[in-house]
Structure formats: structure tokens, C-alpha cells
Predicted model as a PDB file, atoms N, CA, C, CB and O in Angstrom, pLDDT in the B-factor column:
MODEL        1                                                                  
ATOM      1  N   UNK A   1     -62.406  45.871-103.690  1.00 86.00           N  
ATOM      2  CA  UNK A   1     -62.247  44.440-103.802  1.00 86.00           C  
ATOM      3  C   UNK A   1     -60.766  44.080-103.761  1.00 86.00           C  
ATOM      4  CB  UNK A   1     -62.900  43.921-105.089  1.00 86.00           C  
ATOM      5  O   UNK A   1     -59.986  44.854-104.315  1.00 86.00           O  
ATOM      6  N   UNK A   2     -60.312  43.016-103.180  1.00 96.00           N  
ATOM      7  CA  UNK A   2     -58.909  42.392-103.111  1.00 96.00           C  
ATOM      8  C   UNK A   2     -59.055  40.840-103.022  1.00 96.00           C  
ATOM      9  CB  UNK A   2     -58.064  42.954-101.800  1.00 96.00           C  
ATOM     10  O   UNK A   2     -59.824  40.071-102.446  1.00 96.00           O  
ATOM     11  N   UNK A   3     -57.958  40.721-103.858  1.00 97.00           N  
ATOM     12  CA  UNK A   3     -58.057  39.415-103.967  1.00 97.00           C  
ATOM     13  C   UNK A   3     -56.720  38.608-103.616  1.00 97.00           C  
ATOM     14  CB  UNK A   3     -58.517  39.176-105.283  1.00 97.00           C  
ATOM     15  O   UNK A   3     -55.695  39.004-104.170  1.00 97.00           O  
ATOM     16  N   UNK A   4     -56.629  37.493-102.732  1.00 96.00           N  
ATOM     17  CA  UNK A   4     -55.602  37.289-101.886  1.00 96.00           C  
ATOM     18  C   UNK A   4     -55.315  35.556-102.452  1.00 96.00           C  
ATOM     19  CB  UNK A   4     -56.096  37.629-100.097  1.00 96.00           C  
ATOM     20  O   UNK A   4     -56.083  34.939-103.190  1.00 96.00           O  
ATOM     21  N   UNK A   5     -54.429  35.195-102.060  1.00 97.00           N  
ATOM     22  CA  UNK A   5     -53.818  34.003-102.000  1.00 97.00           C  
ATOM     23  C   UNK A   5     -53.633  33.581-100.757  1.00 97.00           C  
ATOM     24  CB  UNK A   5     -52.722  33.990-102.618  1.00 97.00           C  
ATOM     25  O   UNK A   5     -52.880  34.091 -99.927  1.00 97.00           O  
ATOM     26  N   UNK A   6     -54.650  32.197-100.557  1.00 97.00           N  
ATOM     27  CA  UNK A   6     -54.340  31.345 -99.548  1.00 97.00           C  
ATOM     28  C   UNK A   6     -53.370  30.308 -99.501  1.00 97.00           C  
ATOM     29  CB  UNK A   6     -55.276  30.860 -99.295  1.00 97.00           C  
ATOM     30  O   UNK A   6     -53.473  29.560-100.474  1.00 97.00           O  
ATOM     31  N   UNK A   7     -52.303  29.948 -98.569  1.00 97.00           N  
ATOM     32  CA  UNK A   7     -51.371  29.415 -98.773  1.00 97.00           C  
ATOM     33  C   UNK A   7     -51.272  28.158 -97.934  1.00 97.00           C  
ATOM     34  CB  UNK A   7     -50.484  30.260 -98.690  1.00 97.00           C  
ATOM     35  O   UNK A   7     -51.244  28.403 -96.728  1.00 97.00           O  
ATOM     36  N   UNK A   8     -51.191  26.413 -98.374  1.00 97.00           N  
ATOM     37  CA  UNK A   8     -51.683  25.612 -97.647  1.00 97.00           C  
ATOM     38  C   UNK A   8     -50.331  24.570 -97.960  1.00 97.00           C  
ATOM     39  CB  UNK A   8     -53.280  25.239 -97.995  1.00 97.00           C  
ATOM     40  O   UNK A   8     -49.824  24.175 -99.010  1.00 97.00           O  
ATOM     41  N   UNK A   9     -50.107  24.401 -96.923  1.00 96.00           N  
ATOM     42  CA  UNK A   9     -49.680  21.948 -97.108  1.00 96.00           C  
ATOM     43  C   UNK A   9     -50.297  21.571 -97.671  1.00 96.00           C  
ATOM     44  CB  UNK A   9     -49.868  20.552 -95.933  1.00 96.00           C  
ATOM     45  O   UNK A   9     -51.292  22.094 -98.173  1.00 96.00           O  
ATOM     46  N   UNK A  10     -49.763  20.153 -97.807  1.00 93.00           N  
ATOM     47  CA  UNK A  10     -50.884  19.580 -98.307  1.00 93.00           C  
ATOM     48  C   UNK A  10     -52.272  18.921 -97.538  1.00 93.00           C  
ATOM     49  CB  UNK A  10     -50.322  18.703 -98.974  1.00 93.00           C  
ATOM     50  O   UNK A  10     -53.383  18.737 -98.036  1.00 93.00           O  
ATOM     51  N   UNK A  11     -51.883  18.685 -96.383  1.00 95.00           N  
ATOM     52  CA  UNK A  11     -52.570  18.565 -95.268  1.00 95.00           C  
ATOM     53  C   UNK A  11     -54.053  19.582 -95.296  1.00 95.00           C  
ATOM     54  CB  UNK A  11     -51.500  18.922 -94.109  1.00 95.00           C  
ATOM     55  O   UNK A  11     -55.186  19.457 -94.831  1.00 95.00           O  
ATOM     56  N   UNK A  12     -53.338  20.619 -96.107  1.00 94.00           N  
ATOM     57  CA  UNK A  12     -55.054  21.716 -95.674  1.00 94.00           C  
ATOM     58  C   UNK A  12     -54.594  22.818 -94.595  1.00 94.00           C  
ATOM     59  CB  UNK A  12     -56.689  20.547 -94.614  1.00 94.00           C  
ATOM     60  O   UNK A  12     -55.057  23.959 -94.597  1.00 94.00           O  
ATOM     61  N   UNK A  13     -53.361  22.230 -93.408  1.00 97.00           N  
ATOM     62  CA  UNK A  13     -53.069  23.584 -92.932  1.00 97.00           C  
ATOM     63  C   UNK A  13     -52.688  24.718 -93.494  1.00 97.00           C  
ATOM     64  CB  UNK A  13     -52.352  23.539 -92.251  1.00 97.00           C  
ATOM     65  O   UNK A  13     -52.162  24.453 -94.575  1.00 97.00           O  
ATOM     66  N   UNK A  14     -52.705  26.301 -93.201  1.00 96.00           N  
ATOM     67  CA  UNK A  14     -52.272  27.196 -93.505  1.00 96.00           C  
ATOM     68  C   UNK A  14     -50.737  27.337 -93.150  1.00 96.00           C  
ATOM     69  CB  UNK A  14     -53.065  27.990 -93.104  1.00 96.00           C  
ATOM     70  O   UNK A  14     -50.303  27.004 -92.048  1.00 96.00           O  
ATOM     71  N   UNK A  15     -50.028  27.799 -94.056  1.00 96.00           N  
ATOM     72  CA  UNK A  15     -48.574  27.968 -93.992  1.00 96.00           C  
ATOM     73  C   UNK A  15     -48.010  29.483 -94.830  1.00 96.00           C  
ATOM     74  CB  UNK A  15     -47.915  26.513 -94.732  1.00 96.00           C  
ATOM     75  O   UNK A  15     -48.493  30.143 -95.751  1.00 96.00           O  
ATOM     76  N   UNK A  16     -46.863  29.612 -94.061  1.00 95.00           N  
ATOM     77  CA  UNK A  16     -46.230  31.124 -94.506  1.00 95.00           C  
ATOM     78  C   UNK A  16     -45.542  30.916 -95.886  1.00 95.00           C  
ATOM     79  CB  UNK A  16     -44.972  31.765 -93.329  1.00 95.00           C  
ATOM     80  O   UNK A  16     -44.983  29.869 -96.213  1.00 95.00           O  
ATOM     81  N   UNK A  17     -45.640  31.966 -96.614  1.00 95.00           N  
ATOM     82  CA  UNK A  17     -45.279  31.706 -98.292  1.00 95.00           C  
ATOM     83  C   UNK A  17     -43.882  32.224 -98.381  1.00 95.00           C  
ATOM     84  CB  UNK A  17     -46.350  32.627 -99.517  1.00 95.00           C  
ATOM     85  O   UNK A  17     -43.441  33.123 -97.666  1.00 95.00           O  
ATOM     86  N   UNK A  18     -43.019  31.408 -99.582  1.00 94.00           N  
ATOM     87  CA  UNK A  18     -42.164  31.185 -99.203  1.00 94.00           C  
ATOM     88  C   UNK A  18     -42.019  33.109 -99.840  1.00 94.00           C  
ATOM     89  CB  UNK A  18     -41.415  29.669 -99.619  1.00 94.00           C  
ATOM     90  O   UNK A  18     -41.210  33.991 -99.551  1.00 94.00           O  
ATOM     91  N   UNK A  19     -42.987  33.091-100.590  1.00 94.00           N  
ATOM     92  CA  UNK A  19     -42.576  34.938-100.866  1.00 94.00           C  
ATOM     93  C   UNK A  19     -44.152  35.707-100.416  1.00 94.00           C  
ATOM     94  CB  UNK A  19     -42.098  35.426-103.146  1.00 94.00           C  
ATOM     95  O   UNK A  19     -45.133  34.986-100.230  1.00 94.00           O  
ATOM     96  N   UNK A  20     -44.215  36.753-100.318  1.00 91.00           N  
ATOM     97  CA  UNK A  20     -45.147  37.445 -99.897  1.00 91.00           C  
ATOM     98  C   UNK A  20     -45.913  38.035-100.971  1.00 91.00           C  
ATOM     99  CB  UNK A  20     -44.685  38.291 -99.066  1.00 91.00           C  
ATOM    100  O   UNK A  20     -45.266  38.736-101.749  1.00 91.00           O  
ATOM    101  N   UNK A  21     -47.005  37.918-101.157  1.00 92.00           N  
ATOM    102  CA  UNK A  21     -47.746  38.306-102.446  1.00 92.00           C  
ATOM    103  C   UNK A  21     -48.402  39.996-101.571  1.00 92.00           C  
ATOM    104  CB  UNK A  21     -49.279  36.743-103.069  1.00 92.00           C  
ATOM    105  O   UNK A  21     -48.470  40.299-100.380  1.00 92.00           O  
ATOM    106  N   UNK A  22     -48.731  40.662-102.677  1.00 84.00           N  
ATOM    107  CA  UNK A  22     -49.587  41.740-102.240  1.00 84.00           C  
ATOM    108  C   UNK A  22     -51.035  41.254-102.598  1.00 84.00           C  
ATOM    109  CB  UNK A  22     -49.189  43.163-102.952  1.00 84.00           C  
ATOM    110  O   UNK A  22     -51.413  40.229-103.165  1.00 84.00           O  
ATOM    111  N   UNK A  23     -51.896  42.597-101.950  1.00 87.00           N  
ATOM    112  CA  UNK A  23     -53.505  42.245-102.487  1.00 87.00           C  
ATOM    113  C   UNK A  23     -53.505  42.241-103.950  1.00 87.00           C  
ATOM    114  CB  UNK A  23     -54.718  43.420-102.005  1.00 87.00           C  
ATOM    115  O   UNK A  23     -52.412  42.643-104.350  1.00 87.00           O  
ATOM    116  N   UNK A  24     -54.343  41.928-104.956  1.00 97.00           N  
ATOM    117  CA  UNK A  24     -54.250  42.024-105.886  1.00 97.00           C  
ATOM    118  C   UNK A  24     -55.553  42.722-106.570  1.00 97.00           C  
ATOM    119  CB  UNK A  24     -53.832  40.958-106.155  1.00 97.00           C  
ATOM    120  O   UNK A  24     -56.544  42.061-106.259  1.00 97.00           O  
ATOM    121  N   UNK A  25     -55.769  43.427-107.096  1.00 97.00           N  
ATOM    122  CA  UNK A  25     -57.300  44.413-107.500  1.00 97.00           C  
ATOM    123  C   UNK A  25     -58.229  43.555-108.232  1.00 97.00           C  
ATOM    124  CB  UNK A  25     -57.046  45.872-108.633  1.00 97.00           C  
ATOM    125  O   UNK A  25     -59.458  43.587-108.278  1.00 97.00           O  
ATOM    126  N   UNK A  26     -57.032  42.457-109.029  1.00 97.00           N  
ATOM    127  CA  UNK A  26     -58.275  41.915-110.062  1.00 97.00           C  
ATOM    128  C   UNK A  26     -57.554  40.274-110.039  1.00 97.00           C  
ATOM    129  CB  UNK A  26     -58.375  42.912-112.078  1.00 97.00           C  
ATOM    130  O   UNK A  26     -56.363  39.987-109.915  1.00 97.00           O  
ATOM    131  N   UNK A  27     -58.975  39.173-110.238  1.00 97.00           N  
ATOM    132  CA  UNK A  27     -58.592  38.246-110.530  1.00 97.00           C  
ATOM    133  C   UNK A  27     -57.414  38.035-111.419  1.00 97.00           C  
ATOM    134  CB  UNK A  27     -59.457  37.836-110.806  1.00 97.00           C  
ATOM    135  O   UNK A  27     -56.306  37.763-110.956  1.00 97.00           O  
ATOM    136  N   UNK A  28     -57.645  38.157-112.675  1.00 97.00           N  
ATOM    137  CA  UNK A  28     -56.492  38.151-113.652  1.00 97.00           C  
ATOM    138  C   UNK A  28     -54.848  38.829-112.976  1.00 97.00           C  
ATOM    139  CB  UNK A  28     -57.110  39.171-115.035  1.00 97.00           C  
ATOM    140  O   UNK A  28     -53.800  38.491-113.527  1.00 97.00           O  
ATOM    141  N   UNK A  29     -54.841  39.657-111.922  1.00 97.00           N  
ATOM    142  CA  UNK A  29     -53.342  39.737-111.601  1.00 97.00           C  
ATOM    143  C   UNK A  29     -53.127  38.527-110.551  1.00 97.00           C  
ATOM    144  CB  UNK A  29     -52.882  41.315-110.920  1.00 97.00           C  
ATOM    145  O   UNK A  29     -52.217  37.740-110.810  1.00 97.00           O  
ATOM    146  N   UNK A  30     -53.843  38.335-109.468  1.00 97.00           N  
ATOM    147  CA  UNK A  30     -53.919  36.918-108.867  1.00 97.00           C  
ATOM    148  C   UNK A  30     -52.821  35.860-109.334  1.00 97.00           C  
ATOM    149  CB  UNK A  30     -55.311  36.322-109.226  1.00 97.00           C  
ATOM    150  O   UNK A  30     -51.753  35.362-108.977  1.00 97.00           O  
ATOM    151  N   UNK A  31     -53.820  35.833-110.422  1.00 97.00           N  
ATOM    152  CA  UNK A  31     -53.334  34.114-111.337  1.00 97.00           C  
ATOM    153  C   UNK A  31     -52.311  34.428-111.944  1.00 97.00           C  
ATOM    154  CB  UNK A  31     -54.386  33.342-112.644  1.00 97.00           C  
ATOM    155  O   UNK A  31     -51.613  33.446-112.197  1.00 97.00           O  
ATOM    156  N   UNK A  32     -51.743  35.781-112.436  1.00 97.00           N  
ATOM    157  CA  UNK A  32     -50.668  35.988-113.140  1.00 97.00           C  
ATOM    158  C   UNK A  32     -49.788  35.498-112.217  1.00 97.00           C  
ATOM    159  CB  UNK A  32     -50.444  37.310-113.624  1.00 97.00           C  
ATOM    160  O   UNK A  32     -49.283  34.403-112.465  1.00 97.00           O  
ATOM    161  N   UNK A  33     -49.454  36.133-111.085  1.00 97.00           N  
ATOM    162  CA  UNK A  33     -48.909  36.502-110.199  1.00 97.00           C  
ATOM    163  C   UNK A  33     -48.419  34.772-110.073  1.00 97.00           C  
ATOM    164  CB  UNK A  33     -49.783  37.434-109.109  1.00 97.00           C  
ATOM    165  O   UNK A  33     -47.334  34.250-110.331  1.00 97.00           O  
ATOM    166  N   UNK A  34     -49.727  34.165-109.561  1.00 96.00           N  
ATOM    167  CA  UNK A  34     -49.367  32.656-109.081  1.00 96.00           C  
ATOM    168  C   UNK A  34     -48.620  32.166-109.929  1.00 96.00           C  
ATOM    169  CB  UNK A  34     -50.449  31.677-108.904  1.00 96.00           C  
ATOM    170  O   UNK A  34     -47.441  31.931-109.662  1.00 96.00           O  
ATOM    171  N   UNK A  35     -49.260  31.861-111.358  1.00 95.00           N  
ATOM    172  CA  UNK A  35     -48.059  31.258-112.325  1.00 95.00           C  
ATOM    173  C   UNK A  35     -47.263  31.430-112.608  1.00 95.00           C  
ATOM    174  CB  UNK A  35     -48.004  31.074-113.121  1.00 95.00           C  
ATOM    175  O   UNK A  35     -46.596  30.599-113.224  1.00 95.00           O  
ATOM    176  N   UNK A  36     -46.689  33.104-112.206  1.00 96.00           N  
ATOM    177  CA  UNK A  36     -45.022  33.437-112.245  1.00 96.00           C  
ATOM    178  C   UNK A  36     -44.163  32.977-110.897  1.00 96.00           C  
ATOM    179  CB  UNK A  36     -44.791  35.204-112.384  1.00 96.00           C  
ATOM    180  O   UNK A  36     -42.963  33.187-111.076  1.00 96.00           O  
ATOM    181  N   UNK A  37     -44.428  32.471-109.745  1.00 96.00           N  
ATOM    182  CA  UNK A  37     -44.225  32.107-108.564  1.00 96.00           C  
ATOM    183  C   UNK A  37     -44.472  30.786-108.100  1.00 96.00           C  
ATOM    184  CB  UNK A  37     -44.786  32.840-107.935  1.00 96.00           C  
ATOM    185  O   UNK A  37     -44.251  30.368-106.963  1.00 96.00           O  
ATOM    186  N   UNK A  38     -45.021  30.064-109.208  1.00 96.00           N  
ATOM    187  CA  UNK A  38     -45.704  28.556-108.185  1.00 96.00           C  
ATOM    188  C   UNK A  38     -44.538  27.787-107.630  1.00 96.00           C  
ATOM    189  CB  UNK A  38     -46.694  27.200-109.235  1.00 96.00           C  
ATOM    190  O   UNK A  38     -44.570  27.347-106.480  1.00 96.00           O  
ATOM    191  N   UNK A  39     -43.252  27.575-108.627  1.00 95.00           N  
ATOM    192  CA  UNK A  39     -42.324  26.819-107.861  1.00 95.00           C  
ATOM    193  C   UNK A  39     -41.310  27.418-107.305  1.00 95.00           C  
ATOM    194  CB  UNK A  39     -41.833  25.915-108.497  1.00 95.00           C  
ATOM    195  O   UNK A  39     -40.207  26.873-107.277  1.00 95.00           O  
ATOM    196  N   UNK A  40     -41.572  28.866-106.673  1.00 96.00           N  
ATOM    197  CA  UNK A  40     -40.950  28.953-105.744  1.00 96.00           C  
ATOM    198  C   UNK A  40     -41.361  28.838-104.460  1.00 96.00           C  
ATOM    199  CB  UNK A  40     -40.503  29.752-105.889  1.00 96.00           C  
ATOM    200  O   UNK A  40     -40.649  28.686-103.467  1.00 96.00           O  
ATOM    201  N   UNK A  41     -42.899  28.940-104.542  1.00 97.00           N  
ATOM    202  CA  UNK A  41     -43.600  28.928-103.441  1.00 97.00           C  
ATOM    203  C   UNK A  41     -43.797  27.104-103.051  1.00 97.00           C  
ATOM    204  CB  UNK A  41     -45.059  29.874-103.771  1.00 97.00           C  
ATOM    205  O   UNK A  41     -44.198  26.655-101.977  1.00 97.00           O  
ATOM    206  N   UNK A  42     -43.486  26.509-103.958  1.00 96.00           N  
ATOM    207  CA  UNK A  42     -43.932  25.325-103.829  1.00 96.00           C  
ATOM    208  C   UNK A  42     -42.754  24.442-103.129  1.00 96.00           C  
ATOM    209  CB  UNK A  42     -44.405  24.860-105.177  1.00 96.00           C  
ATOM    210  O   UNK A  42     -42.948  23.448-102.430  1.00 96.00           O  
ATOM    211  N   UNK A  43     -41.118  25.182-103.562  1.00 95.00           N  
ATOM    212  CA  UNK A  43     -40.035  24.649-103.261  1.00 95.00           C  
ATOM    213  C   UNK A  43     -40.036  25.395-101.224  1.00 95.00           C  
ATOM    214  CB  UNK A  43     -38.656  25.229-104.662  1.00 95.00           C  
ATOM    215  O   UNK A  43     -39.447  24.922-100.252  1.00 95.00           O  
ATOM    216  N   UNK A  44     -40.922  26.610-101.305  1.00 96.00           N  
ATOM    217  CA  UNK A  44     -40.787  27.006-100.206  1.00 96.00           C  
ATOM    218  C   UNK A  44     -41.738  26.606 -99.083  1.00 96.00           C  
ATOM    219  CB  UNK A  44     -40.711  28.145-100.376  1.00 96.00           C  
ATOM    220  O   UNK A  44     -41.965  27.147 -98.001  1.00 96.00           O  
ATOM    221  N   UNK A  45     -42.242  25.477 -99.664  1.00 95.00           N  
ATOM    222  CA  UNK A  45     -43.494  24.568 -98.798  1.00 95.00           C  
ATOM    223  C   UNK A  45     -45.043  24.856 -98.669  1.00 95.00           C  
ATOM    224  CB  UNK A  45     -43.154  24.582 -97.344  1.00 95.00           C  
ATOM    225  O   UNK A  45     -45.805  24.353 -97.844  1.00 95.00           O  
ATOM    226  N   UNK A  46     -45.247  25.469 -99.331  1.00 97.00           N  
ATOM    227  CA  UNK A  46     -47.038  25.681-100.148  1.00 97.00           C  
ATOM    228  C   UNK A  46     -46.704  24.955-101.221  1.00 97.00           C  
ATOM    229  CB  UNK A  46     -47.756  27.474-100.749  1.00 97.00           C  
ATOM    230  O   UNK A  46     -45.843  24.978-102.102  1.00 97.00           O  
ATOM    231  N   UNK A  47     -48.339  23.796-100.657  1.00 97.00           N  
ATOM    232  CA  UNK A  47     -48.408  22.781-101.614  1.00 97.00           C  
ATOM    233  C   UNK A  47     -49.380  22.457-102.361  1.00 97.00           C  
ATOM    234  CB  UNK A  47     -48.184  21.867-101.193  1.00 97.00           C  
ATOM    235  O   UNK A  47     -49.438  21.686-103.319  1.00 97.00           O  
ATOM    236  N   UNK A  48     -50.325  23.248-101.742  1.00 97.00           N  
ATOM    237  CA  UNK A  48     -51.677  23.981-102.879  1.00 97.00           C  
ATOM    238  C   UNK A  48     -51.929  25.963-102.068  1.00 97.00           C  
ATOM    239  CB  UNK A  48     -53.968  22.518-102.511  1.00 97.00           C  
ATOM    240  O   UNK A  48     -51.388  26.652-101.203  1.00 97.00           O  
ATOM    241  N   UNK A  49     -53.079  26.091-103.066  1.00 97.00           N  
ATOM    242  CA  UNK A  49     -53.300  27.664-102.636  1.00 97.00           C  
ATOM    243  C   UNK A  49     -54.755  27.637-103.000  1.00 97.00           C  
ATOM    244  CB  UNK A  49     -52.312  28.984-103.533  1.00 97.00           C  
ATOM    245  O   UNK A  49     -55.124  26.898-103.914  1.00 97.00           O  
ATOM    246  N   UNK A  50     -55.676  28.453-102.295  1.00 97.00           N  
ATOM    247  CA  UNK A  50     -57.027  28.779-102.849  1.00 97.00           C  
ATOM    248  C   UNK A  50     -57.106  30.611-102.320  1.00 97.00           C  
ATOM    249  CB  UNK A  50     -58.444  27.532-102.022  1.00 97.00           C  
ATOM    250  O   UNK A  50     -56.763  31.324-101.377  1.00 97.00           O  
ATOM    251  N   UNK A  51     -57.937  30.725-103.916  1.00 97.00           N  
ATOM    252  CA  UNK A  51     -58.469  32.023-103.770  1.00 97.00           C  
ATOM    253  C   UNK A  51     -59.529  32.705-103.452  1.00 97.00           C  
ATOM    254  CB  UNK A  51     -58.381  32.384-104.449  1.00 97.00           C  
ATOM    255  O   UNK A  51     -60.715  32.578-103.758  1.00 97.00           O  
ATOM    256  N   UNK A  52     -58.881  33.549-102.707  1.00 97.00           N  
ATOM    257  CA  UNK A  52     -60.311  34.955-102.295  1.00 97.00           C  
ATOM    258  C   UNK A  52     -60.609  36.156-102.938  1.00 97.00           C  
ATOM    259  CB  UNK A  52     -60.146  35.712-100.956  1.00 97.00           C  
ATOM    260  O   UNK A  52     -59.739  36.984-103.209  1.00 97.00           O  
ATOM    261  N   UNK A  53     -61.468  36.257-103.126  1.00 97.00           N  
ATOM    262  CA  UNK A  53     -62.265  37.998-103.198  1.00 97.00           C  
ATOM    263  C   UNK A  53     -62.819  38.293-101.926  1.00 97.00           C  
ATOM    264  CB  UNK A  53     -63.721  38.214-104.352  1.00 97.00           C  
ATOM    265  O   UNK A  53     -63.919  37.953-101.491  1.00 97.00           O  
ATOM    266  N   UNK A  54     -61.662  39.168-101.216  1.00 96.00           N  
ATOM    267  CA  UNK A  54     -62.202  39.687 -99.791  1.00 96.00           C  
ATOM    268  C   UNK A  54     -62.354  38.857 -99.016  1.00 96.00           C  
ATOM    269  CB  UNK A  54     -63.349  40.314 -99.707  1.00 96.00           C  
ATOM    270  O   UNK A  54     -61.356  38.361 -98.493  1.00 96.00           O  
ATOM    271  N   UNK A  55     -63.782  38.367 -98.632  1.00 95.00           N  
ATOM    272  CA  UNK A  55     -63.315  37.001 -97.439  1.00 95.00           C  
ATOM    273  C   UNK A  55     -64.030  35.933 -98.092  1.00 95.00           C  
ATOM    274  CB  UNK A  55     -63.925  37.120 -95.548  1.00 95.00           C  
ATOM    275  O   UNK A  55     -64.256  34.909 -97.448  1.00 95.00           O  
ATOM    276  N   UNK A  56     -64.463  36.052 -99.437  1.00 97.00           N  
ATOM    277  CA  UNK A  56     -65.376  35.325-100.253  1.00 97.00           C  
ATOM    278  C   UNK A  56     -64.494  33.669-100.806  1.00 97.00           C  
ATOM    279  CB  UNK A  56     -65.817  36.521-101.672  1.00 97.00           C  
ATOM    280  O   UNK A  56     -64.239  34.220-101.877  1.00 97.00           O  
ATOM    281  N   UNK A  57     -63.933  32.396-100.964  1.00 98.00           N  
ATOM    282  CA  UNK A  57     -63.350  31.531-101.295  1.00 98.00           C  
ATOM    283  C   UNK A  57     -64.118  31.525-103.128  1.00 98.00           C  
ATOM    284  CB  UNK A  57     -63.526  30.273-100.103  1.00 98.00           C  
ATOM    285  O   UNK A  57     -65.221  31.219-103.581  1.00 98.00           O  
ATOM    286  N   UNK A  58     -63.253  31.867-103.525  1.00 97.00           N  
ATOM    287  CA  UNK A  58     -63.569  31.608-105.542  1.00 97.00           C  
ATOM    288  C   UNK A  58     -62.977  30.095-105.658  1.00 97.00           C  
ATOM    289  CB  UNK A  58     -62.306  32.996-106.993  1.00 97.00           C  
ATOM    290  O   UNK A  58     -63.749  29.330-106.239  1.00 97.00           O  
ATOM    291  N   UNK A  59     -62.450  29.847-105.467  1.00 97.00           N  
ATOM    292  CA  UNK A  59     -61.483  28.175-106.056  1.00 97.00           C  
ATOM    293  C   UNK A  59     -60.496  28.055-105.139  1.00 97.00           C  
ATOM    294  CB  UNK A  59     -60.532  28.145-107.779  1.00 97.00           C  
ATOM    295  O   UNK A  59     -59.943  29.001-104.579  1.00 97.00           O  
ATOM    296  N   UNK A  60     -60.246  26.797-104.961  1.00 97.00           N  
ATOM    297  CA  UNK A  60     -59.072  26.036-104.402  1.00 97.00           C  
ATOM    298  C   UNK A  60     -59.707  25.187-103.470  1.00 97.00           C  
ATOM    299  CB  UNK A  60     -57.926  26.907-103.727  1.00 97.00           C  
ATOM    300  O   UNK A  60     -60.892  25.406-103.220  1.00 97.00           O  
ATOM    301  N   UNK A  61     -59.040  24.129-102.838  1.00 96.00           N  
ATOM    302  CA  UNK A  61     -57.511  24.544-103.101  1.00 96.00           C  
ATOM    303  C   UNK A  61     -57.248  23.782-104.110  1.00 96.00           C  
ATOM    304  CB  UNK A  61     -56.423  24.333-101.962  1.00 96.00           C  
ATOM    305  O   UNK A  61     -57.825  22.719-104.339  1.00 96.00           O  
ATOM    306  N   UNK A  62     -56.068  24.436-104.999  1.00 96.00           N  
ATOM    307  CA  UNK A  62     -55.372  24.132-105.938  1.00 96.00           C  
ATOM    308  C   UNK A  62     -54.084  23.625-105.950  1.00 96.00           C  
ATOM    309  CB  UNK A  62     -55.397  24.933-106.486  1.00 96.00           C  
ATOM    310  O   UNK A  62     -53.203  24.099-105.232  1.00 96.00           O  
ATOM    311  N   UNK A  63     -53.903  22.692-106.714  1.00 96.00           N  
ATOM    312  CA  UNK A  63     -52.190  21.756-106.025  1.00 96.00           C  
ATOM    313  C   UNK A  63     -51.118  22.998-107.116  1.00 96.00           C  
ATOM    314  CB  UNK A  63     -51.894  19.034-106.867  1.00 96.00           C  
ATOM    315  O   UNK A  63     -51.317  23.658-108.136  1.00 96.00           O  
ATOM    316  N   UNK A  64     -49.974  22.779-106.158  1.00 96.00           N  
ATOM    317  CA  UNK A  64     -48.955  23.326-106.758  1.00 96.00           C  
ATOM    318  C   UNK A  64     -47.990  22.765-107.735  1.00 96.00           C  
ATOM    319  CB  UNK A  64     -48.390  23.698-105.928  1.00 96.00           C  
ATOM    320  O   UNK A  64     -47.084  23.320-108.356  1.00 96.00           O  
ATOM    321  N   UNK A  65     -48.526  21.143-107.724  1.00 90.00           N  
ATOM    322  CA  UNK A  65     -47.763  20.212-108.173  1.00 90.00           C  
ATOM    323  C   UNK A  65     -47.641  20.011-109.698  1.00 90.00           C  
ATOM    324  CB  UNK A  65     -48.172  19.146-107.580  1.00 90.00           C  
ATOM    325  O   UNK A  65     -48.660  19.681-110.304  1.00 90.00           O  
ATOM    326  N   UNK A  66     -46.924  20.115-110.116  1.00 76.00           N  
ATOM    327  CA  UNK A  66     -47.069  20.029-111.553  1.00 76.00           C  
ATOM    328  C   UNK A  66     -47.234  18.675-111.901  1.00 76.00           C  
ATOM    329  CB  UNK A  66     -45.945  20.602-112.287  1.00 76.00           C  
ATOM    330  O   UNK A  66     -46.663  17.712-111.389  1.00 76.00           O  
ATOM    331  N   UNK A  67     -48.172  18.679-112.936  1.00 63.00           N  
ATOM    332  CA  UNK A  67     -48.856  17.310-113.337  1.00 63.00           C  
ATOM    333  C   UNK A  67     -47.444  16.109-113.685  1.00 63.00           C  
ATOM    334  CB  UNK A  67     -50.005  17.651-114.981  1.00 63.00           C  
ATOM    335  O   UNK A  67     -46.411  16.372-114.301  1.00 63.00           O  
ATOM    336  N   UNK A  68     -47.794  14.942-113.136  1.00 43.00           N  
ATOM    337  CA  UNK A  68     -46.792  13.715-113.418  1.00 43.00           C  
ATOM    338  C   UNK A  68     -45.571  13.787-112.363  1.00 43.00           C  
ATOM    339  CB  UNK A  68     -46.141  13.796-115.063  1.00 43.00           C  
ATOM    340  O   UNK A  68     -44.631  12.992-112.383  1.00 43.00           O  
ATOM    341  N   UNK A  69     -45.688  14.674-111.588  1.00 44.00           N  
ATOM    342  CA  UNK A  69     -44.631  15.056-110.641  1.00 44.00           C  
ATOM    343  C   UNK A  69     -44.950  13.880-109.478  1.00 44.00           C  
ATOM    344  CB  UNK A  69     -44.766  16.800-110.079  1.00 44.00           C  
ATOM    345  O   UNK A  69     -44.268  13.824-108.455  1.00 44.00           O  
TER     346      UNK A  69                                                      
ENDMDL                                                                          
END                                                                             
């Protein structure tokens, strides 16, 4: 199992991250991962992200935006 980060505009297109994540084995490193990275990825133009297990969609997309922003 791997679990990946999809990386979007806000538009919904797919876009290149401003850092490169690896696969990740388990949900819980995923989300770690994201919340240690959101505003760099966000300053680097991913403006939401949704997640996979393999080619499966679990959630998103999710805004990068921090609330009141």
C-alpha cells in the first residue's frame, strides 16, 4: 500500500509541488508529512491536495489555506 499526495490549484488542475513528497506506507505519515509542509507547498502554488491509497481517492481536495486567510 502507498499513499500519495495529490497536488492541485485551486482551479482543480494538477500542479508540480513546490517540494517532492515520497510514497508514504501509512496514512498517519501522509498527514504528518502535509502539516509539516503545507505553507511551503502552498507559497509554491498548491492550493489544495487530496489523498490516495494506491489509485483509491480517501479525501480531498483539501484547501491549503489557512482558515481567515
Amino acid at each position: 500500500m502507498a499513499w500519495t499526495w495529490r497536488f492541485e490549484k485551486s482551479d482543480g488542475t494538477e500542479t508540480e509541488p513546490a517540494l517532492q513528497p515520497e510514497e508514504f506506507t501509512t496514512q498517519g505519515d501522509a498527514e504528518s508529512w502535509i502539516g509539516e509542509y503545507w505553507k511551503e507547498l502552498l507559497e509554491g502554488g498548491a492550493a489544495q491536495v487530496t489523498l490516495f491509497e494506491d489509485a483509491t481517492k480517501i479525501y480531498g481536495p483539501m484547501s491549503l489555506q489557512a482558515d481567515g486567510a
